[in-house]
PyMOL CGO cylinders between C-alpha atoms (Angstrom):
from pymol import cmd
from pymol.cgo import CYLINDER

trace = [
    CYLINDER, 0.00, 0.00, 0.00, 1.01, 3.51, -1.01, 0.3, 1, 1, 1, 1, 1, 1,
    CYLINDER, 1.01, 3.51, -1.01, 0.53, 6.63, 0.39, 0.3, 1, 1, 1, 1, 1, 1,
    CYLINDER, 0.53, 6.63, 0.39, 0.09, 10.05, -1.07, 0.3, 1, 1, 1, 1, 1, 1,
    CYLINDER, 0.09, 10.05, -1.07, 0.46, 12.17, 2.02, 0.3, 1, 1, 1, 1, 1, 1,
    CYLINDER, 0.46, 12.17, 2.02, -0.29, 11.70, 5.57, 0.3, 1, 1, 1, 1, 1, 1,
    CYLINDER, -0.29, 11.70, 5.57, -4.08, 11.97, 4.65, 0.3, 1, 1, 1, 1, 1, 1,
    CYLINDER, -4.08, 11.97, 4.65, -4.78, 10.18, 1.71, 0.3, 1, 1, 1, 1, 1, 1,
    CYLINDER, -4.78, 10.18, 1.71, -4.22, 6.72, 1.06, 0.3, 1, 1, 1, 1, 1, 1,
    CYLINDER, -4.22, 6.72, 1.06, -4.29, 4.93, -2.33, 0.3, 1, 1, 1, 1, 1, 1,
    CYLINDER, -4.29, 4.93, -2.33, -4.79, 1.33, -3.79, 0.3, 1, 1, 1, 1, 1, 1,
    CYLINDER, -4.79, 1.33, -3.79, -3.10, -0.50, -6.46, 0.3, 1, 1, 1, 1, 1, 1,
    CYLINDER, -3.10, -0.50, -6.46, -5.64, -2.92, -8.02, 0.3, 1, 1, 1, 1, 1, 1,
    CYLINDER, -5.64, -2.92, -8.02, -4.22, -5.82, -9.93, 0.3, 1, 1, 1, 1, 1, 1,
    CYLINDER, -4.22, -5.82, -9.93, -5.69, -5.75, -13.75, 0.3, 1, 1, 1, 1, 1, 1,
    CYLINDER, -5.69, -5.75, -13.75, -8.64, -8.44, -12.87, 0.3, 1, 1, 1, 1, 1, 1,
    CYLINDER, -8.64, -8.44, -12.87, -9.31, -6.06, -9.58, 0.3, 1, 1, 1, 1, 1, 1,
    CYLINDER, -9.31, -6.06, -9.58, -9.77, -3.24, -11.61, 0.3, 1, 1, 1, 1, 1, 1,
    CYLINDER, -9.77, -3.24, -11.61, -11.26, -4.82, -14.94, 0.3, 1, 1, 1, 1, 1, 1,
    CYLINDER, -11.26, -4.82, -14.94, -14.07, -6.52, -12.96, 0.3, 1, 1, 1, 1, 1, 1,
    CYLINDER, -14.07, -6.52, -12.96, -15.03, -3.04, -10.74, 0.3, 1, 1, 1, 1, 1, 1,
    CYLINDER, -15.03, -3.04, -10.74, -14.88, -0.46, -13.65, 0.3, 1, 1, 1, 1, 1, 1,
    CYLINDER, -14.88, -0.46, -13.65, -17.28, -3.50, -15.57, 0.3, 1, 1, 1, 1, 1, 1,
    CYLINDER, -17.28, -3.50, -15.57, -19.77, -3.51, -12.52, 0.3, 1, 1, 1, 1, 1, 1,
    CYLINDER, -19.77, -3.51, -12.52, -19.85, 0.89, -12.78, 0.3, 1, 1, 1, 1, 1, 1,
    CYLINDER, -19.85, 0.89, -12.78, -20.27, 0.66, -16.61, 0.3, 1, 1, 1, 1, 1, 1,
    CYLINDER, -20.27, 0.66, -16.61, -23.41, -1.79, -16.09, 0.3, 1, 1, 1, 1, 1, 1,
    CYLINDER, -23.41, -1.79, -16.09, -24.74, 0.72, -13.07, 0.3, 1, 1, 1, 1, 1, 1,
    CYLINDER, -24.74, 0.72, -13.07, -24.46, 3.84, -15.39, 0.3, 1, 1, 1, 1, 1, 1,
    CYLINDER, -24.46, 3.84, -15.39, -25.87, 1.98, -18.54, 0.3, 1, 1, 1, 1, 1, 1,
    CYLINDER, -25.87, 1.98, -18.54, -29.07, 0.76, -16.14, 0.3, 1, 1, 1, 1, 1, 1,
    CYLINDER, -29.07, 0.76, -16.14, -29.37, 4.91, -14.77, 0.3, 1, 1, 1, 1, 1, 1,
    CYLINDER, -29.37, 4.91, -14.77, -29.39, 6.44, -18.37, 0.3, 1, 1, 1, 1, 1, 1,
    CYLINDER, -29.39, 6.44, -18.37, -32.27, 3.59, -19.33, 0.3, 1, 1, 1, 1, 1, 1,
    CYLINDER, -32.27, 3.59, -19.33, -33.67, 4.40, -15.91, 0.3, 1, 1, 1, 1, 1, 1,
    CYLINDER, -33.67, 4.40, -15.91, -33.47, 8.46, -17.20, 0.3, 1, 1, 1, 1, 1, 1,
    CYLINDER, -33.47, 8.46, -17.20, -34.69, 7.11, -20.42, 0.3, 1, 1, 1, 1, 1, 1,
    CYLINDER, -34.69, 7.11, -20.42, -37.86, 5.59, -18.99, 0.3, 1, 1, 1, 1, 1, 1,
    CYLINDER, -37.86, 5.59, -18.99, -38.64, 8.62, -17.24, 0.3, 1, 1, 1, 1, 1, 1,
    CYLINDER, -38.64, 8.62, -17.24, -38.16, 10.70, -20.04, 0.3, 1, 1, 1, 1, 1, 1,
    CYLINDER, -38.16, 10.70, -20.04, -40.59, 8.57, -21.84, 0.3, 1, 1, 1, 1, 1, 1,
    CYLINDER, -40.59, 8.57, -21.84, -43.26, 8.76, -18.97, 0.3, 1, 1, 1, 1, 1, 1,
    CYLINDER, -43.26, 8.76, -18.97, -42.74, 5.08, -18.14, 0.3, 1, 1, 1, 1, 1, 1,
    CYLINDER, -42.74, 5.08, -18.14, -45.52, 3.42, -15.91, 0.3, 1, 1, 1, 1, 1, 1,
    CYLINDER, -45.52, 3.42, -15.91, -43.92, 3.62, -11.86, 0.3, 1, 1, 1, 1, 1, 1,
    CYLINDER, -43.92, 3.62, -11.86, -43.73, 0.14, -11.58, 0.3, 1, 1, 1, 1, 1, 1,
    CYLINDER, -43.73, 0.14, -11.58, -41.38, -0.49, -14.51, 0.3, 1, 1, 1, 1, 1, 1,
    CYLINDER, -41.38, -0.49, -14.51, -38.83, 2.12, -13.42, 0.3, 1, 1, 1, 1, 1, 1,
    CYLINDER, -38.83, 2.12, -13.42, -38.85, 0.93, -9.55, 0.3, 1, 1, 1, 1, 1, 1,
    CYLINDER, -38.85, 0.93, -9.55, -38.16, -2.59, -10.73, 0.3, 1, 1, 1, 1, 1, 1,
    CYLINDER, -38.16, -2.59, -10.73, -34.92, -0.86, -12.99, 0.3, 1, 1, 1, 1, 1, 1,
    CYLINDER, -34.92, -0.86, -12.99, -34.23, 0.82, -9.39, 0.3, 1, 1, 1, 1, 1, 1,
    CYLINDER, -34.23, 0.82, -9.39, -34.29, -1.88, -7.36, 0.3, 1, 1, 1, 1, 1, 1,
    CYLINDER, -34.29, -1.88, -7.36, -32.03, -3.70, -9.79, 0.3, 1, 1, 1, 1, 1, 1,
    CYLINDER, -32.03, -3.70, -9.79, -29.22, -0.51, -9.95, 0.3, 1, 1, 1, 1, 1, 1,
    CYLINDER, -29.22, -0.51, -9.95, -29.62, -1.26, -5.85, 0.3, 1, 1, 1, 1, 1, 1,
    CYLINDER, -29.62, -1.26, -5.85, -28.63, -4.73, -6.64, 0.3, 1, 1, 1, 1, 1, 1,
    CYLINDER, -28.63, -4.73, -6.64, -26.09, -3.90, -8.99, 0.3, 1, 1, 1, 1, 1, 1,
    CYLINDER, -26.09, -3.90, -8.99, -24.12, -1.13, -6.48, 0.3, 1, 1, 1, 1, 1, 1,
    CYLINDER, -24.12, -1.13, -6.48, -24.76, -3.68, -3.39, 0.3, 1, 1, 1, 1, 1, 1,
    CYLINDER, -24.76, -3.68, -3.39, -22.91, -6.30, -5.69, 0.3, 1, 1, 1, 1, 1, 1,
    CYLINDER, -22.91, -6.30, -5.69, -20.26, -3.74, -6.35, 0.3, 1, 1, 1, 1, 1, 1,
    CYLINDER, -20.26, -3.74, -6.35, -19.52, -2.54, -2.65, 0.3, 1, 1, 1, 1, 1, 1,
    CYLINDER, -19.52, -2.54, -2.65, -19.40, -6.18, -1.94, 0.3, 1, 1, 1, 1, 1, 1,
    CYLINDER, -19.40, -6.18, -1.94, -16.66, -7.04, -3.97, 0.3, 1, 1, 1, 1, 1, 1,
    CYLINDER, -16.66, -7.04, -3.97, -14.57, -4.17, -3.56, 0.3, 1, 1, 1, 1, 1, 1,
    CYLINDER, -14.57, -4.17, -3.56, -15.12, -4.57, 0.48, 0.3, 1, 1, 1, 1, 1, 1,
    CYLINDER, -15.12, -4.57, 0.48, -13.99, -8.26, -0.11, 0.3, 1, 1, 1, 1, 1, 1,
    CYLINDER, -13.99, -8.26, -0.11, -11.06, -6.96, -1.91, 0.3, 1, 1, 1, 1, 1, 1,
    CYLINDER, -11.06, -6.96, -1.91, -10.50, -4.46, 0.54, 0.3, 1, 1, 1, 1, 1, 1,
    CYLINDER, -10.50, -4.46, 0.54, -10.51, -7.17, 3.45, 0.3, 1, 1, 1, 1, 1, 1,
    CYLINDER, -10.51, -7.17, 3.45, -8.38, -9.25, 1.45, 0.3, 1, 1, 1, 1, 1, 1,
    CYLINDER, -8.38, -9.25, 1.45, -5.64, -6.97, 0.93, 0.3, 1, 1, 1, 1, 1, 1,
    CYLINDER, -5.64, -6.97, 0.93, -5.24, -3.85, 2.72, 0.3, 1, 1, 1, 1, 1, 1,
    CYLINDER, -5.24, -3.85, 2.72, -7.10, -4.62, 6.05, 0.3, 1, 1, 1, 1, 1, 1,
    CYLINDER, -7.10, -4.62, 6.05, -5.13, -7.94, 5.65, 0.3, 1, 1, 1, 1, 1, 1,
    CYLINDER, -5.13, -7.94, 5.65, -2.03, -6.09, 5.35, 0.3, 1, 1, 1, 1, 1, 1,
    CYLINDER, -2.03, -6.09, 5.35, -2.30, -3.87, 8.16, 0.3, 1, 1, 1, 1, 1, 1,
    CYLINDER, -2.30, -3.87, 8.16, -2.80, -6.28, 10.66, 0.3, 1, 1, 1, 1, 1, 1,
    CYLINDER, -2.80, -6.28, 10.66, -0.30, -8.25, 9.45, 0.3, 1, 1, 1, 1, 1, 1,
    CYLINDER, -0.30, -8.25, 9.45, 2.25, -5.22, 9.94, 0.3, 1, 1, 1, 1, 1, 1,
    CYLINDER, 2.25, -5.22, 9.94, 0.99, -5.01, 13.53, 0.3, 1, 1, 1, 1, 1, 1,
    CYLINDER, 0.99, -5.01, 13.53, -1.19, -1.75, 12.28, 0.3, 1, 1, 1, 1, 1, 1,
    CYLINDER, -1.19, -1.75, 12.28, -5.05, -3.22, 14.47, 0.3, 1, 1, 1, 1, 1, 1,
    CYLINDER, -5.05, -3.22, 14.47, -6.29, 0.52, 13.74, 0.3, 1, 1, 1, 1, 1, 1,
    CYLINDER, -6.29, 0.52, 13.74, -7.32, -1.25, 10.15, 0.3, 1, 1, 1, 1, 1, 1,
    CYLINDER, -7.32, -1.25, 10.15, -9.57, -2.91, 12.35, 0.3, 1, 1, 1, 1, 1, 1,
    CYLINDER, -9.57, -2.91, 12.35, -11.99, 0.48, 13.08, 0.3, 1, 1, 1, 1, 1, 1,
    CYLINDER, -11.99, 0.48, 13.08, -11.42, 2.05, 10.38, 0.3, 1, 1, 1, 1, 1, 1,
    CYLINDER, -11.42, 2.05, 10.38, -13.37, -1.28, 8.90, 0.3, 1, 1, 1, 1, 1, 1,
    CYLINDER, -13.37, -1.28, 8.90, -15.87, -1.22, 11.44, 0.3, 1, 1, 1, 1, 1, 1,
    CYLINDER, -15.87, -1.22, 11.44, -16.83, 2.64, 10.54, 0.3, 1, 1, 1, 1, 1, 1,
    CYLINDER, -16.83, 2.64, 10.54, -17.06, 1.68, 7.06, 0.3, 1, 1, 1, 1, 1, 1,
    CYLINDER, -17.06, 1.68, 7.06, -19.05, -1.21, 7.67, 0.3, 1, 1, 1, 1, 1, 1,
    CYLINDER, -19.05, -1.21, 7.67, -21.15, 1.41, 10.06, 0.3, 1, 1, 1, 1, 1, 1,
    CYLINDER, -21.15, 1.41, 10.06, -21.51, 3.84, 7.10, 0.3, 1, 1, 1, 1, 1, 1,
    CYLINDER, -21.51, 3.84, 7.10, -22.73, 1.08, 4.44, 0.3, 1, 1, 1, 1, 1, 1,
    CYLINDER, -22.73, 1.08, 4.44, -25.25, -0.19, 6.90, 0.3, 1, 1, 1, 1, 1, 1,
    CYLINDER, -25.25, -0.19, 6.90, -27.18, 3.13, 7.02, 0.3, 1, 1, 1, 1, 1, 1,
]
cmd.load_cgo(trace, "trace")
């Protein structure tokens, strides 16, 4: 892990890492513009909640993998060089994607 400056850190991603999560965001914003679309067209409700719901699915899916990555490799890292603060700074991310 790299660091910037005392207040930013950063995140190499391996090619596959990186690949898969900029794949996942280029499905999300393709599924908002045909969400936009519909509602531009005067869709019926139903039809564009059901798109919504799936763009939920489709970030939850994304914030799971990259907090699996995250555990995998940087919180894994930490700990192993003795650095347990990893360990809150999970636990207040964890807070903030459980609101």
């Amino acid at each position: 892990m790299e660091r910037e400056c005392n207040c930013h850190r950063i995140k190499k991603r391996t090619e596959a890492e990186y690949k898969s999560l900029i794949n996942r965001l280029n499905r999300i914003e393709g599924q908002i513009r045909g969400i936009k679309r519909m509602v531009e067209n005067d869709a019926y409700c139903p039809d564009i909640l059901v798109q919504s719901a799936a763009v939920n699915a489709a970030v939850n899916a994304f914030n799971k993998e990259l907090l699996s990555n995250h555990i995998h490799t940087c919180v894994a890292e930490d700990i192993r060089n003795g650095k347990d603060e990893a360990i809150d700074e999970l636990v207040e991310t964890l807070k903030k994607l459980m609101k």
